[in-house]
N, C-alpha and C positions, 0 to 999 in steps of 0.2 A: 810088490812094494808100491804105497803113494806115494806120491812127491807133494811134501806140507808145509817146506818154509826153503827161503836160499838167505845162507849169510851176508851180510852187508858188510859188515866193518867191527872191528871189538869196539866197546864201549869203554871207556875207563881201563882203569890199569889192573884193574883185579878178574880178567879174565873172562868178564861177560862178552857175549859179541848181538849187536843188533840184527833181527830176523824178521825176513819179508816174511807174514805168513799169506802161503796159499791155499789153506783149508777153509770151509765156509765152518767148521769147529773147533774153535783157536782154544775152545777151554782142555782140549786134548795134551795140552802142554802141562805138565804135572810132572813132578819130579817123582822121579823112578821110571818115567819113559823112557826105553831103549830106541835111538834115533841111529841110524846107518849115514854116514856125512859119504858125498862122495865130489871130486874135482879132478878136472882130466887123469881119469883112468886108476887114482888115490882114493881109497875106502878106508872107514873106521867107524868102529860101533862107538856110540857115544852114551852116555847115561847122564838124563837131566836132571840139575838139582834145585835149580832154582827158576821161574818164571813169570816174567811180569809185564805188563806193558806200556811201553815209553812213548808216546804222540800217534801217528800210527803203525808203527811196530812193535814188534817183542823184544825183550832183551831175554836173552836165557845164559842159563850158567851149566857148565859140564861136568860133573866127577874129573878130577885129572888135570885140568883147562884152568889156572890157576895167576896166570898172566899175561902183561898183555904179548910177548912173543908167542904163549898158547892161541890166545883167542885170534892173533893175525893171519898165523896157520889154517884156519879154518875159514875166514873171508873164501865169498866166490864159493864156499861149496853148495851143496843141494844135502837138504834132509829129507830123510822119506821113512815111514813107518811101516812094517810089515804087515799084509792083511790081517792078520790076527788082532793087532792090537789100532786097528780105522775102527773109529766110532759110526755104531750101528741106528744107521741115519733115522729122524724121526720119517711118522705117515708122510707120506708125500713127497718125499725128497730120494733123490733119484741119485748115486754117484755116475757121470759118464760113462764110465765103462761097464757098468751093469747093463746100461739099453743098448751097449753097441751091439748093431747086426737086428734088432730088431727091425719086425716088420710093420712098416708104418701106411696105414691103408685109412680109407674114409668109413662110415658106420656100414656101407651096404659091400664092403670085402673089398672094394677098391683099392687094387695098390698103388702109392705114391711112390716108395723106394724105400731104401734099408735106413735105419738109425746109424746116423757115424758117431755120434758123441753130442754132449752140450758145450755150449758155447759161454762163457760169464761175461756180461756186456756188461754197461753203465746203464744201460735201458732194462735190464734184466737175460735173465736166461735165453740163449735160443737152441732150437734143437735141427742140430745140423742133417739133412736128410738126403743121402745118396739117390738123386730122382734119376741116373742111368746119363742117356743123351743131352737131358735138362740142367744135369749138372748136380752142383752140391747148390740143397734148397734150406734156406734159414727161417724157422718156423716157431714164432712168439711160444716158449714155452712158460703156459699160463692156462688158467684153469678156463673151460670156454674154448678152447681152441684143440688143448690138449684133453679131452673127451675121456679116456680112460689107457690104464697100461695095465698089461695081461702079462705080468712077468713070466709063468708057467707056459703061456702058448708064446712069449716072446714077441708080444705083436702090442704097437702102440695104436693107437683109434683117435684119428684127426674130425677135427671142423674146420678148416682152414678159411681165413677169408677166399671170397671167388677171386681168381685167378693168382693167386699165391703161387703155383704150380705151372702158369701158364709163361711164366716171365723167360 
């Protein structure tokens, strides 16, 4: 399961509720998507029907969720999509958990440490790298630095600036 939006508040009285989205693919929101709500330890499958976007968030509407004591019920939950239906990221886009565990080394087989996951900054992506003793190392992911990924051997291939690794 992703985790792709968390409810804010309903909007209006007719049962929509406003949604932080966390996807970098917000057009994924299409009515007939099956969304799992969940809020301390309370689940429910939900079916979207309506989707649009209000300043910067979504407003969405549910099959069912028809008022606003519907749409209240829901504030504070977490929406998440089952892997079947996560959109099938274009070339070059990477979901975090695809590289986790990867091995992250320099062109001549040098290891740096393992891939933990990507990082979404305001500067851009970074790629969080398990360096052992060194610690967790944060590492501009971007083209030039990020060299290439070898999904099938599981292994990322760095150019790090000098002492990146050193810190």
């Amino acid at each position: 399961m992703f985790l792709v939006g968390i409810v804010r508040r309903p909007h209006g009285r007719e049962g929509e509720v406003s949604v932080e989205s966390l996807t970098s693919f917000p057009g994924r929101f299409r009515p007939g998507l099956r969304l799992l709500w969940q809020k301390e330890g309370e689940e429910r499958t939900l079916s979207l029907s309506a989707a649009r976007p209000h300043g910067g968030r979504l407003l969405l509407a549910f099959d069912g969720v028809s008022d606003l004591t519907g749409a209240r019920a829901l504030a504070g939950g977490e929406l998440f999509v089952a892997d079947e239906d996560r959109v099938p990221p274009p070339e070059g886009f990477y979901y975090s958990h695809d590289i986790q565990g990867f091995r992250c080394e320099d062109g001549a087989g040098r290891l740096f440490g393992a891939a933990v996951g990507l990082e979404q900054t305001a500067a851009g992506p970074l790629l969080s790298v398990d360096a052992g003793r060194k610690g967790l190392v944060l590492v501009p992911f971007v083209e030039g630095i990020v060299v290439r990924i070898d999904s099938e051997a599981r292994r990322i291939v760095l150019d790090p600036p000098e002492g990146l690794f050193d810190l």
